[in-house]
N, C-alpha and C positions, 0 to 999 in steps of 0.2 A: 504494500500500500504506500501512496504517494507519503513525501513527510507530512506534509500540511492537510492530508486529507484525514477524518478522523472517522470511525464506526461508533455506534455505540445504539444499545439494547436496551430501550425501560422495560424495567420488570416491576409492575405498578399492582398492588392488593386493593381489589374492588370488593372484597365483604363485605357485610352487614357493619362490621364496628368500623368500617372506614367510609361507612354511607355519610357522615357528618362534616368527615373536613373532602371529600371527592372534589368540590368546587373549586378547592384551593389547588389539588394536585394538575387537574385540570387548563386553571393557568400557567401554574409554573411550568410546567409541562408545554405548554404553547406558547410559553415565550420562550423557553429553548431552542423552538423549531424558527418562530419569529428570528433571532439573534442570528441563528446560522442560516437563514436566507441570506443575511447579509452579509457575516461575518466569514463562515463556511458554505457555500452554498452547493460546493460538492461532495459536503459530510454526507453519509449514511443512515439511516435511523431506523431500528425495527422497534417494535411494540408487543411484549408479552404480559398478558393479564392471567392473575392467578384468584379462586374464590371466587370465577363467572358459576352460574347456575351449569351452561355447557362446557363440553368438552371440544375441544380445536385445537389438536398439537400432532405433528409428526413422528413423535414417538411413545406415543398411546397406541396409534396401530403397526409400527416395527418391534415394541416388547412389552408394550403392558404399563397399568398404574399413569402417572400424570393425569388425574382424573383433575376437574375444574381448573385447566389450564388452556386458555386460549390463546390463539395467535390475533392480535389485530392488525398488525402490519407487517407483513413481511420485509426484511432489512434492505432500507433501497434509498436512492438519492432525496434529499427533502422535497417538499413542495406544498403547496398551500392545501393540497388535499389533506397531508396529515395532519395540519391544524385543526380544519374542521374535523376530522375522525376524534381529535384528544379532545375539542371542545365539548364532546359529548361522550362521554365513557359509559359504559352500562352499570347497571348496578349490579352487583354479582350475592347469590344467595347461600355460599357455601363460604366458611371461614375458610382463609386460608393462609399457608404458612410462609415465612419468608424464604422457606427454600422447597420450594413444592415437587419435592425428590418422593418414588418411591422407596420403600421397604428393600434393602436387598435382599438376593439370597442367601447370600453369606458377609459377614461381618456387619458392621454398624453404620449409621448414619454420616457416624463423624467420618467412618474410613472413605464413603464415597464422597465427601466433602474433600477430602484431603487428595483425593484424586481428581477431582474436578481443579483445587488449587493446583496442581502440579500441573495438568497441562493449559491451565490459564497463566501458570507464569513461563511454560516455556513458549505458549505466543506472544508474548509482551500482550495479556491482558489482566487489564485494572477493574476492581468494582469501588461504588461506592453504595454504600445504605444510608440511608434514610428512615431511619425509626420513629414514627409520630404515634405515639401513646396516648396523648390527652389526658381525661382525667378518669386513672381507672377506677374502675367499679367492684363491686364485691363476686361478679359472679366471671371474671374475666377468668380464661385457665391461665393459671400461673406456671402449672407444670409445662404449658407449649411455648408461655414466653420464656420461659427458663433455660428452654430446650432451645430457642431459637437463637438468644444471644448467646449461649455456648459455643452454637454454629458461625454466629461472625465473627466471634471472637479466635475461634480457628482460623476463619478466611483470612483475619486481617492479619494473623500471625504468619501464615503460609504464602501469602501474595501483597502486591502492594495495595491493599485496602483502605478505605477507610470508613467508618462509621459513626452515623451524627444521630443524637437523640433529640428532638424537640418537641416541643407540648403546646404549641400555639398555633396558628394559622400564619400569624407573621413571619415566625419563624421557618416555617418553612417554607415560604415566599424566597429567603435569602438561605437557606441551607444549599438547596440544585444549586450549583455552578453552573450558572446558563450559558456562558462564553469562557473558554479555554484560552487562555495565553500563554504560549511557550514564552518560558523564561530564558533573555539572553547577557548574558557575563560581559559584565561591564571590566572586569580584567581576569587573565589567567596567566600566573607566571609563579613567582618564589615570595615566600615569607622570610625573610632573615631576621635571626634573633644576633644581633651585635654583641661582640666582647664587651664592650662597656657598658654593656646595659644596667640599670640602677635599679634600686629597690628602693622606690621613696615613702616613707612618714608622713604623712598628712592630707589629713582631712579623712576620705574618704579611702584614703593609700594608693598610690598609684604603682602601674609597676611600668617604666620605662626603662631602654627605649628598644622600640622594633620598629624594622624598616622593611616597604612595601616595595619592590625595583623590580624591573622589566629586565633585569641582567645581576645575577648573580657574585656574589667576589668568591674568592678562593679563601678567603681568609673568614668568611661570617660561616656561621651553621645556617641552613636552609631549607626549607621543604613546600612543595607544590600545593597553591589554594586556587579556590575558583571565586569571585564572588559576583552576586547578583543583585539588585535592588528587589530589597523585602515587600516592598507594595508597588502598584502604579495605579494612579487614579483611574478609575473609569470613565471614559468622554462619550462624548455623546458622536455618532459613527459621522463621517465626512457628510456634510451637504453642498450638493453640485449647485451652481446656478443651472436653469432651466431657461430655454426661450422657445416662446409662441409661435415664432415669426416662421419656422419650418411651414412649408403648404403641409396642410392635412392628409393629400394623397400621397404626399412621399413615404413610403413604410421603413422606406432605408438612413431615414432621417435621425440622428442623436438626440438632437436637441440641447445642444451643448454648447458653449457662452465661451468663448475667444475673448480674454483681456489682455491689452497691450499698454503698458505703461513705456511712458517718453518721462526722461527729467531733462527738462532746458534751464540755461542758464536766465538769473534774476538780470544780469547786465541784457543780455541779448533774447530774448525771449524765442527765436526764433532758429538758434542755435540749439540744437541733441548735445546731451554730454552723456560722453560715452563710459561704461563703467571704471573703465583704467582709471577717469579721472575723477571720479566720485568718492568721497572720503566724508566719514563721520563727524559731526563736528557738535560739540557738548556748549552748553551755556556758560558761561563765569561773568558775574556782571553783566553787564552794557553789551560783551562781547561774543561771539561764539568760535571758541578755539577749536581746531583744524586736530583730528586724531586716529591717525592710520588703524589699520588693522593689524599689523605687526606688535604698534606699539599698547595699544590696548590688550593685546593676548599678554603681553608680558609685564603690565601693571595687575590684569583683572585677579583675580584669588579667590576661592571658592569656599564657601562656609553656606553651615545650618543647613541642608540640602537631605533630601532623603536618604531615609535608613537603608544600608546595604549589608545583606549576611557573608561571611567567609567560610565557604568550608572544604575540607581534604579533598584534594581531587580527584574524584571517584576512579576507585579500583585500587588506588596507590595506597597501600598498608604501612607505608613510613609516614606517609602524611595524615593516616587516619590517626595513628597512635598517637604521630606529636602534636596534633591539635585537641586531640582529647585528655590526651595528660596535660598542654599547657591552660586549657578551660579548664577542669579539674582543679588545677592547684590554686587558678587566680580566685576560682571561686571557694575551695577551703580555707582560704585568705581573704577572703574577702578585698580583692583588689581588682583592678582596671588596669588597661594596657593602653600607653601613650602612642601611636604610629604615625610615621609619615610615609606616603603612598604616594609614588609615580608612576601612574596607569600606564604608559605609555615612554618606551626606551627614549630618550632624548628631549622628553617633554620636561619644559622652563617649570612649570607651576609644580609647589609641593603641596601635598593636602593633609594638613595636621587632626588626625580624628582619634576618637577614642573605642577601644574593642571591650565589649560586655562581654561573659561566657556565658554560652545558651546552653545548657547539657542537656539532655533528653532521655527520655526514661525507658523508649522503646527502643530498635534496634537502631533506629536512624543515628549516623554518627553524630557529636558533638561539633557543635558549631559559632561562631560570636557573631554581634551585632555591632554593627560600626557607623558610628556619627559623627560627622563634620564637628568640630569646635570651634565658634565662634571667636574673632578679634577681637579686642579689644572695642575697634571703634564701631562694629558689630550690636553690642548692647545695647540697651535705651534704658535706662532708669526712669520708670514714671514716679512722682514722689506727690502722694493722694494728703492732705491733712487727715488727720485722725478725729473721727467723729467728736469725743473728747473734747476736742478744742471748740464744739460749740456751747452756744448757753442751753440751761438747763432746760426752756422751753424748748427746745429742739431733741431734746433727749428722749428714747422712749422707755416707760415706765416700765415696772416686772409683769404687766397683764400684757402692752403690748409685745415685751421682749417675748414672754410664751407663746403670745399667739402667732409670730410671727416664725417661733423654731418649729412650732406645730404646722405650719403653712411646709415648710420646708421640709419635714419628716414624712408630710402628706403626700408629696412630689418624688418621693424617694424610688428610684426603678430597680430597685434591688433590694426590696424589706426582707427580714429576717425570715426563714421560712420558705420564702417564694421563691419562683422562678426570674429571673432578673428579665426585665421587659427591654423590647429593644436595645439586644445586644448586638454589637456592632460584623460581627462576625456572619449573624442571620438575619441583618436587617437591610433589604436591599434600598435604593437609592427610588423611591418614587416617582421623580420626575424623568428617568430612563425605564423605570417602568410604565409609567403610562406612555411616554413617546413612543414606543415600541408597539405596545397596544395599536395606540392611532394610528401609526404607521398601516399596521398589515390590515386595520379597518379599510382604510384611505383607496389599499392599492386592491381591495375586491369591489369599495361603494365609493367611489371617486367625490359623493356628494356628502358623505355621512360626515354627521357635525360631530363635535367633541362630546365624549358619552360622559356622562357623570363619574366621578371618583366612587371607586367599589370601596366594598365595608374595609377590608383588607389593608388598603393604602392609605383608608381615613383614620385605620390605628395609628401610622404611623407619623400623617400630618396634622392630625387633631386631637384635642383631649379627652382621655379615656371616659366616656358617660356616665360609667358607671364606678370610677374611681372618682369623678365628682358627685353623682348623688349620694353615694357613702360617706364622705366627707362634708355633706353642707355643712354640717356645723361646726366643723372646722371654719370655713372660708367664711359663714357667718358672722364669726364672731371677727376675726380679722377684718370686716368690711365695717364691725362696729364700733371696732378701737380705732381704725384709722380713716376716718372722716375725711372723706374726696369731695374738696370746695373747687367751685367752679374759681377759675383765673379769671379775675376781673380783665377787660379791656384795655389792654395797652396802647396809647395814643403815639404810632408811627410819625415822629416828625422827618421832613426835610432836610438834609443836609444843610440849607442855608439857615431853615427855622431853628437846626441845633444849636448852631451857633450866635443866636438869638437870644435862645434861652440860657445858654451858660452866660450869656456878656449880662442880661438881668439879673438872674440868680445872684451873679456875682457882686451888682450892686447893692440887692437887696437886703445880702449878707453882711458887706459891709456898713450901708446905715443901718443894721438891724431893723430896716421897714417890716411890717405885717402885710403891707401890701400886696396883693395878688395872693392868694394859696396856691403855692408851687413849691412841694415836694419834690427833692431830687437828692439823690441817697449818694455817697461817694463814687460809689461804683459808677454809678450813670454820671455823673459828671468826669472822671477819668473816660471812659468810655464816648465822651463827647471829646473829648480834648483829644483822643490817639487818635479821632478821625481826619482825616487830612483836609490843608485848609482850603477853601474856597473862593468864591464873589465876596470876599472880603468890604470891597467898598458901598456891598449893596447896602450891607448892616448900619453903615456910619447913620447916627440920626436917631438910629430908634434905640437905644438902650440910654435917656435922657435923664433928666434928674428927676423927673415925673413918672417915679417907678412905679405907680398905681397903675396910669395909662398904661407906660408901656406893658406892663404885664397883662391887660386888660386886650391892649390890641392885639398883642402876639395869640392868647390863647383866641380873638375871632377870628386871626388873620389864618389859623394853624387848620379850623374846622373848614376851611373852604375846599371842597373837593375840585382836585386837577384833574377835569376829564379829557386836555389836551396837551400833548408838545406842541409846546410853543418855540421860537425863535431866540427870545431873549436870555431863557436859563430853561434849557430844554433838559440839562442832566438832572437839574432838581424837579422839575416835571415830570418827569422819566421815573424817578425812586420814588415821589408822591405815588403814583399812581400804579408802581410794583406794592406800594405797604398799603395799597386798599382790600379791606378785608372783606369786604360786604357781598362783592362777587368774584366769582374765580376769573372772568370775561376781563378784569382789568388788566391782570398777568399780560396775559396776550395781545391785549389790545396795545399796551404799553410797548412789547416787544417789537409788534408788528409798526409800530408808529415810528421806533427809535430805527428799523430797519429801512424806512422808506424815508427818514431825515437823514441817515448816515449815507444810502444810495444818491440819492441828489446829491450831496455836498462833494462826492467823487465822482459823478458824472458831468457835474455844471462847473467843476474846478478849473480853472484858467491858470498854467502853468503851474496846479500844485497849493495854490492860494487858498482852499479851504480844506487841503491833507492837514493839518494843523487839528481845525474843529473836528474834523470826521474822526482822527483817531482818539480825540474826548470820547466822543459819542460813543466809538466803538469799544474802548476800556470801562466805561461805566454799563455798556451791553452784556459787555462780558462778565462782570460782577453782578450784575443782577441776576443772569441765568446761572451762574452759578448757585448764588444763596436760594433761586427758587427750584434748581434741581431740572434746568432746561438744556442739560448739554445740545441735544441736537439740534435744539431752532439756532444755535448758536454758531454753531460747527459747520452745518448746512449754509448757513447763509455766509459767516467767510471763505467757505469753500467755492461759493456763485460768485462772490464779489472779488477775487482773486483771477477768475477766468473772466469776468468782466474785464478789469482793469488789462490782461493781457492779449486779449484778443482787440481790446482799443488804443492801447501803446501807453496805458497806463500802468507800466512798469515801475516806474519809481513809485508808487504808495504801496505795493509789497516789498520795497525796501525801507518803506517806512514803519512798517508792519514789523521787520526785525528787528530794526532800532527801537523801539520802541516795546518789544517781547512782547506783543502781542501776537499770539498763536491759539490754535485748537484748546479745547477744555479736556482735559485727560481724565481718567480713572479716577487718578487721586484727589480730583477736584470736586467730581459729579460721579457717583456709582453707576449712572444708568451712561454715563459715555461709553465709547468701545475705542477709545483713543489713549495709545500708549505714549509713556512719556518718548520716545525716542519718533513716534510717526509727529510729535507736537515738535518737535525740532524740528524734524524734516521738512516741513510743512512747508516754509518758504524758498524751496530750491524742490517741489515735488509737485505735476503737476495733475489733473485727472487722470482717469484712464482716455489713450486715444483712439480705441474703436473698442465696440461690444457688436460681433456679428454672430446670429444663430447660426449655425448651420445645422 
């Protein structure tokens, strides 16, 4: 069989005591076949059912016995027929056992068990079981389950097995391994333990030093490792672009999207730069410094990065022994091993990580676990005040302190006694379970909407129902020690109005007038002052010696709503009318108004003469879609107004654009952006795509 092509055989128990979780097996079962349409599409899959009321097997009529064992599918390439066949399983009337063997003639159970192992390991085959129990009952045979895990407990001893017990539905949603990934060795070469190596005292004790090299010395001791990355996230599978524009009669048609990217030059817009000449180039200040690829590979340094396991490289008995005596000892020491690792013969980068020892209790040899250590400049100390340091009214008393440990004991996924809920091992990722769902909905009813979230997935995105109605009075009483007051309305000033109200305040402070009731707490006055300064000369005037007025005017002047940009102070019209809270239509209307004053003022520009105003507008555009969480209206429209200016030879206001570090809103600005920091540099020497054709 090809390497990448896989077999594999469910052997699924449809009896009477598994009529209750069938729905569940049912999915999981068809989203394995879903995955490997995609993933596998030339894997294999048969289907045996055992505890059918009928008999349906091959060798019921060559020897006998294998009674209530059916065939549902015979072993053959996927396809969407066998999803429908697992979507619906029959219900089977006859208990049945997890190895639905007959009786020999001679010897035992276990002896034909141990010969079925033997030549499933000289094919190279693996099983896995899956034991769902539930919640037993008094009248369950214990002597057949007793019998049964005796028997996998052989298998897994005899072949390469494994076997998962779980008692939930969720759980066995993420027990199946629905997608197979062959793991591949991020290095294979020599472990040397150094003559110098130390035994250091402290802290936790470390045992340094071992060196990880793509080439061996004559003078270290040494012996052969593999190692692999211990997890890799699961993504969600590639999505193609798709285009319409194929005629409908063509059958030989893809439908598949050609992008062509051009980068011209900011000086010459009409100039290609060709890759030779393209080079990286990072912000520092005002400037953006020029940074090859050479020279970045031999600055960058790698730390905190996934866990990666070491172990002896199979078959080699020197290498088993000495990794398993040096895990052995670090761990009846209780110590860690200091390494530096160079994957790669001649590669500049060292990578400074620490080794765990994993021992293991079965046959599998002993192995460690290896993690990057971070540098120094690597850390971030967050440094939180301590509740403590406020006043007493803010402290909570011993009913709420109770109530508040009982809210959290309530929440607990692992209570004494019980099964731990949503353990990470059996808990699959919902949002690629349902994408998979829709998916092979989609490609049988091209029209079918998105179905409802099932019971199954709602365990694991919502809160258990019934772990809240057992506890209401838990959550009751927390809801009546800690009194949820509405937040009074905060009145949104102006950028010019703040500076308004501090220049009063401040006189009102000074004559200690009564005048005006205006509260304003330190904070907000700090807070007024780090904003940066303004139309300075508007304010001249009104903060007079007649601090009654002026306080009297400011708060009528401050209720009058900006329903337009204007001309004369269009940025503070602009954040008026971003801080209106009454409808969400001002957001927008706000953006869309600042969009179509900052277009004019770069369309009607006469050699440049209002690039000055436009990039005001355009920096306080960009702050406001920030604070309201608008990457894209933001991103979208520098993106239009950039191929404007260069298709009209308004080139220099994208060099105004970099002087100025005005670029794209990234990640770390706006969560819903999809703009990394390095495409936000790139941005003014990168320009759309130059054609999108179907073919």
């Amino acid at each position: 069989m090809a390497r990448n092509k896989e077999a594999v055989v469910l052997l699924l128990d449809v009896g009477p005591p598994m009529h209750s979780v069938l729905p569940e097996i049912e999915r999981v079962c068809s989203m394995l076949i879903q995955k490997k349409l995609i993933y596998g599409k030339y894997d294999e899959v048969g289907v045996v059912l055992f505890g059918t009321e009928e008999t349906n097997n091959e060798l019921t009529n060559e020897v006998g016995g294998y009674e209530h064992v059916a065939v549902l599918q015979h072993i053959k390439v996927v396809d969407a027929d066998l999803i429908k066949a697992l979507e619906k399983l029959p219900r089977g009337t006859a208990n049945g056992d997890f190895y639905p063997i007959k009786d020999p003639y001679e010897g035992t159970k276990e002896d034909q068990v141990n010969t079925i192992a033997a030549q499933m390991t000289a094919h190279g085959m693996k099983m896995e079981g899956i034991v769902f129990r539930g919640k037993q009952n008094d009248n369950a045979n214990k002597t057949v389950v007793e019998e049964n895990d005796h028997l996998l407990n052989v298998f897994s001893e005899r072949t390469a097995s494994k076997t998962v017990h779980v008692q939930s539905s969720t759980s066995l949603l993420g027990a199946l391994r629905t997608r197979n990934i062959s793991p591949v060795t991020v290095y294979r070469g020599d472990f040397e333990l150094s003559p110098k190596m130390k035994n250091k005292q402290a802290g936790n004790s470390f045992l340094a030093l071992v060196r990880v090299k793509s080439k061996v010395s004559q003078q270290l001791e040494a012996f052969r490792v593999w190692v692999y990355k211990k997890t890799s996230e699961e993504k969600f599978p590639t999505l193609k672009k798709y285009s319409d524009k194929a005629p409908s009669t063509d059958r030989f048609a893809t439908h598949e999207i050609k992008v062509d990217y051009e980068y011209k030059s900011v000086e010459d817009p009409g100039k290609v730069v060709p890759p030779e000449q393209r080079i990286k180039g990072f912000c520092y200040g005002p400037q953006v410094v020029p940074i090859s690829s050479a020279e970045l590979e031999t600055v960058k340094h790698y730390y905190m990065k996934d866990v990666n396991i070491f172990i002896a490289e199979p078959g080699n008995t020197k290498a088993i022994l000495a990794v398993s005596a040096l895990a052995r000892a670090m761990k009846e020491m209780n110590k860690v091993a200091i390494v530096r690792c160079v994957w790669q013969q001649g590669q500049g980068n060292v990578v400074v990580g620490v080794l765990t020892p994993n021992l293991s209790d079965k046959a599998i040899p002993d192995s460690f676990y290896f993690n990057i250590l971070p540098f120094a400049d690597d850390i971030r100390e967050f440094q939180f005040p301590s509740f403590s340091n406020f006043s007493s009214s803010f402290q909570p008393n011993e009913q709420q302190q109770e109530a508040a440990d009982n809210l959290v004991k309530m929440l607990d996924l692992a209570p004494a006694g019980e099964e731990e809920a949503l353990q990470p091992d059996f808990t699959p990722n919902p949002v690629l379970e349902r994408f998979y769902h829709h998916l092979e909905l989609k490609s049988r009813h091209p029209d079918a909407a998105l179905t409802p979230l099932d019971d199954t997935l709602k365990k694991i995105t919502e809160p258990d129902p019934e772990l809240i109605s057992r506890n209401k009075s838990v959550i009751d009483e927390f809801r009546r020690l800690f009194e949820l007051k509405e937040n009074p309305k905060v009145f949104l000033l102006s950028h010019f109005q703040s500076l308004i109200v501090l220049s009063v305040f401040e006189k009102c402070w000074a004559s200690k007038s009564k005048a005006g009731i205006l509260q304003l707490k330190k904070s907000n006055r700090r807070l007024l002052r780090d904003r940066s300064s303004g139309s300075n000369e508007e304010g001249q005037g009104l903060g007079n010696d007649n601090d009654d007025e002026g306080v009297t005017a400011l708060v009528s002047t401050s209720t009058v709503k900006v329903e337009k940009i204007g001309d004369s102070t269009p940025v503070q019209d602009f954040e008026a009318m971003m801080s209106c809270r009454d409808s969400p239509e001002w957001i927008s209307k706000a953006i869309e108004e600042m969009k179509r004053k900052i277009f004019n003022l770069v369309e009607d520009s006469c050699d440049g003469d209002t690039y000055q105003k436009a990039l005001e507008l355009l920096a306080a555009l960009r702050n406001g879609c920030i604070l309201e969480q608008e990457p894209k209206q933001f991103n979208d429209f520098l993106r239009q107004l950039c191929k404007f200016c260069q298709e009209n030879n308004l080139g220099s206001f994208c060099e105004s654009l970099a002087s100025k570090g005005i670029t794209l809103i990234t990640k770390n600005e706006a969560q819903d952006s999809e703009i990394t920091e390095d495409e936000a540099r790139s941005f003014v020497v990168k320009s759309e795509p130059k054609s999108e054709q179907g073919l």
